[in-house]
C-alpha positions as CSV (number, residue, x, y, z in Angstrom):
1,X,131.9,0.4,69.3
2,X,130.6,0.1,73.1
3,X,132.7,1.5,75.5
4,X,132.9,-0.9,78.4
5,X,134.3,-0.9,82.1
6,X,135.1,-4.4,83.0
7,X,136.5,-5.6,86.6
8,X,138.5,-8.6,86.8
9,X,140.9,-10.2,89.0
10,X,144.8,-10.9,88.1
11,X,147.6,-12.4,89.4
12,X,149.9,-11.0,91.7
13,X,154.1,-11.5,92.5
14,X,155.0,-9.9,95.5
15,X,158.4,-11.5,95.7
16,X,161.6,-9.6,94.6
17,X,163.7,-12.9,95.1
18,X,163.7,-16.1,93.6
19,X,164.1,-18.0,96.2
20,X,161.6,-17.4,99.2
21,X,160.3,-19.1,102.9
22,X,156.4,-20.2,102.7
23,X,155.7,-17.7,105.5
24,X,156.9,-15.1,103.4
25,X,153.9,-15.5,100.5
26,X,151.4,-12.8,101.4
27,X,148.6,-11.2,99.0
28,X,146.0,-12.0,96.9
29,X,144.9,-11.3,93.4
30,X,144.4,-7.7,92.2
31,X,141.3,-6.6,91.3
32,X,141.8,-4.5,88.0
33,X,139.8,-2.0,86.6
34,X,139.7,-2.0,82.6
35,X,137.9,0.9,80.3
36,X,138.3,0.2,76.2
37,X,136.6,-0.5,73.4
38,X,134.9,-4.0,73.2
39,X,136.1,-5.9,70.2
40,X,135.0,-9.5,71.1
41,X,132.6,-10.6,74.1
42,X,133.0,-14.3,74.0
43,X,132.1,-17.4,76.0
44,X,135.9,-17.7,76.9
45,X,137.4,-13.9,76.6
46,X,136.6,-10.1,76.2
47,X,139.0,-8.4,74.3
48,X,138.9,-4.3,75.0
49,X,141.0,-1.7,73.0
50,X,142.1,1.0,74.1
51,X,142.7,3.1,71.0
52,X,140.0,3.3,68.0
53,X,141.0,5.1,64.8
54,X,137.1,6.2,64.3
55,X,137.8,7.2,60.4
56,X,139.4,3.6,59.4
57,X,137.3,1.8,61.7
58,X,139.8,-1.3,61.6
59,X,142.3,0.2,62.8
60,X,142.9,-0.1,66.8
61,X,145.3,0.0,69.5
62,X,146.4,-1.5,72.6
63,X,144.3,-4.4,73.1
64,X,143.6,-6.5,76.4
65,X,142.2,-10.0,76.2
66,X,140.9,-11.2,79.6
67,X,139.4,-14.7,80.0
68,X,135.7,-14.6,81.2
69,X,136.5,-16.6,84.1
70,X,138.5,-14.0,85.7
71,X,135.6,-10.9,85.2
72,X,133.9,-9.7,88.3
73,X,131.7,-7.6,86.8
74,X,131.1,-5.5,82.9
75,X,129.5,-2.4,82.8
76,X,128.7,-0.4,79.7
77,X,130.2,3.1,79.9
78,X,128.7,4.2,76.4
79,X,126.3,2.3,73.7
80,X,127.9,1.9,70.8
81,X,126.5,0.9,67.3
């Protein structure tokens, strides 16, 4: 499997309260940095793993999926096969 770095933004809550004055909203989405395994490359999501039993190749762990539309930017890390 490729191993991919992939940057894409997320939503952010930066309230502790429920309850909260419109001046008080501050921040913007994070910009997250992901390295896994790339299952899927879609036209609507990437799904990474982060784990990859290599021996019982179907076996994997802790997957992400992120919707295209929130990538910045994918970068292969390694080629895989």
């Amino acid at each position: 499997m490729k191993l991919v770095l992939i940057k894409w933004r997320d939503s952010q809550s930066y309230m502790d309260t429920a309850w909260f004055g419109k001046a008080d909203i501050k921040g913007k989405p994070g910009l997250i940095h992901s390295i896994g395994y790339l299952v899927e490359n879609t036209k609507d999501h990437v799904c990474l793993v982060a784990d990859w039993d290599k021996a019982n190749e179907d076996q994997l762990g802790r997957h992400i999926s992120i919707p295209r539309g929130c990538i910045v930017e994918m970068q292969t890390l390694v080629k895989g096969k």
